[in-house]
C-alpha angles and dihedrals in degrees: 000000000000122000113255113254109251122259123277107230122232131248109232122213120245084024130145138032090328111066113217092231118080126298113218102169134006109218123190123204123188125181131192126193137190138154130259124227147214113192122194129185112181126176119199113196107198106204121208096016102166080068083070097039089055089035135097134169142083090297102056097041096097127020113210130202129219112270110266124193145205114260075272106040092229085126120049121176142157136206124244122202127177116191096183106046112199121235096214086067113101103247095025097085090094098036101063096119097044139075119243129217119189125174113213114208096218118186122348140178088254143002103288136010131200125231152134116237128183123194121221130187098191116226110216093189141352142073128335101018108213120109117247102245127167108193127181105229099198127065104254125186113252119194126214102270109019131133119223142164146070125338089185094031086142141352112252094224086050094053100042094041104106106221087061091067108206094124106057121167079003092293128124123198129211134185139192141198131212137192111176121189101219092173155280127298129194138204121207124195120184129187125170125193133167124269121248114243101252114232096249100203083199093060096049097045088051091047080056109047078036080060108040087046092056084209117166085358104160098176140056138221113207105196126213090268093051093255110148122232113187104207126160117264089225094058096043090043083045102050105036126033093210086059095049089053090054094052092037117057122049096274121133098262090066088045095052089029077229122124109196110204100181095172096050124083118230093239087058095049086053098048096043086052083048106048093072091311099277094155098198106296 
């Protein structure tokens, strides 16, 4: 037994970007949105480092930066950087022989904030010459409050050891990078104008049969070779000016309900009611 074809949808009347009713005004709205930043770029110089390399104990454990802001000082952070993980940390059991680099999100305008943040320990000299970053490259939440960063940011031996240049004078370097997503910002441009009154077919075609059946027909258009046309006194006011005043005022053609056109063939006067029933404005 063969599956029924499905059914054929169909098409709705009025349907579609144009509604059926009328259109008085036809109004565009274009919006345009993009993101608002706050960039920070901090360096930490950490003077008398080797004292952190020979050194052990409670205070030494975590070496903490000043606070640095945003141009604000809505954000405030600091950086964090162990040199001696301790095994005894969950998650440190592993690290032991690397140097750690964390970035605390301190105090915000509100719970989380989005951003991109790249690390940097600055080589002075050596080979090769370029700095040993770690960046994130995609925008990732970060709460109030929270601790994030590298636990094997470097290896200790690599950053002690003297050739790779990153303590000189007994000073190590560190940078770091900031892209804050402050937040969104949209443009709005309006313009208005007025619609343009559709052609309605339906309409035309009434007004015509409206026209050849003389129904209701209450005046009447004498050519120029006397030949008689019945219209309706609303449709010819409506459509000329020079008819309304006619119709209008107290002359003799609203009196005899007879317009007499004496330069104007009777051929011309049919095609011109015809021709969307402008009867010769």
């Amino acid at each position: 037994m063969s599956a029924p074809e499905p059914a054929t949808p169909k098409a709705v009347k009025g349907s579609g970007n144009v509604p059926s009713g009328t259109v008085r005004t036809i109004k565009e709205v274009t919006c345009q949105r993009s993101l608002e930043f706050d960039l920070v770029r901090f360096t930490w110089n950490v003077e008398n480092f080797s004292f952190y390399r020979d050194s052990r104990g409670p205070l030494y454990d975590v070496l903490e930066s000043p606070r640095f802001q945003t141009d604000d000082g809505q954000f405030d952070w600091v950086l964090r950087l162990i040199v001696h993980p301790r095994p005894d940390r969950p998650g440190d059991e592993l690290c032991r022989d690397s140097v750690q680099i964390f970035l605390h999100l301190h105090t915000a305008p509100r719970d989380t904030a989005h951003l991109k943040c790249q690390f940097v320990f600055v080589r002075h000299s050596g080979t090769p010459k370029e700095d040993h970053t770690y960046q994130i490259s995609r925008f990732r939440e970060f709460r109030r409050g929270e601790t994030w960063g590298f636990r094997r940011f470097i290896q200790r031996s690599t950053l002690f050891e003297a050739k790779n240049g990153f303590v000189q004078n007994d000073r190590l370097t560190v940078k770091i990078n900031l892209d804050i997503i402050r937040g969104a910002k949209d443009e709005v441009q309006k313009s208005s104008q007025p619609a343009a009154i559709p052609r309605d077919d339906g309409l035309a075609l009434s007004m015509a049969q409206l026209y050849r059946s003389r129904h209701f027909s209450d005046v009447v258009i004498v050519a120029q070779d006397m030949t008689e046309l019945k219209a309706h006194r609303a449709i010819l006011g409506s459509r000329s000016p020079v008819f309304e005043a006619m119709l209008s005022h107290d002359l003799a053609e609203k009196q005899s309900n007879v317009i007499k056109i004496d330069d104007v063939p009777k051929d011309v006067l049919v095609r011109s009611a015809l021709v969307g029933l402008q009867f010769l404005s």
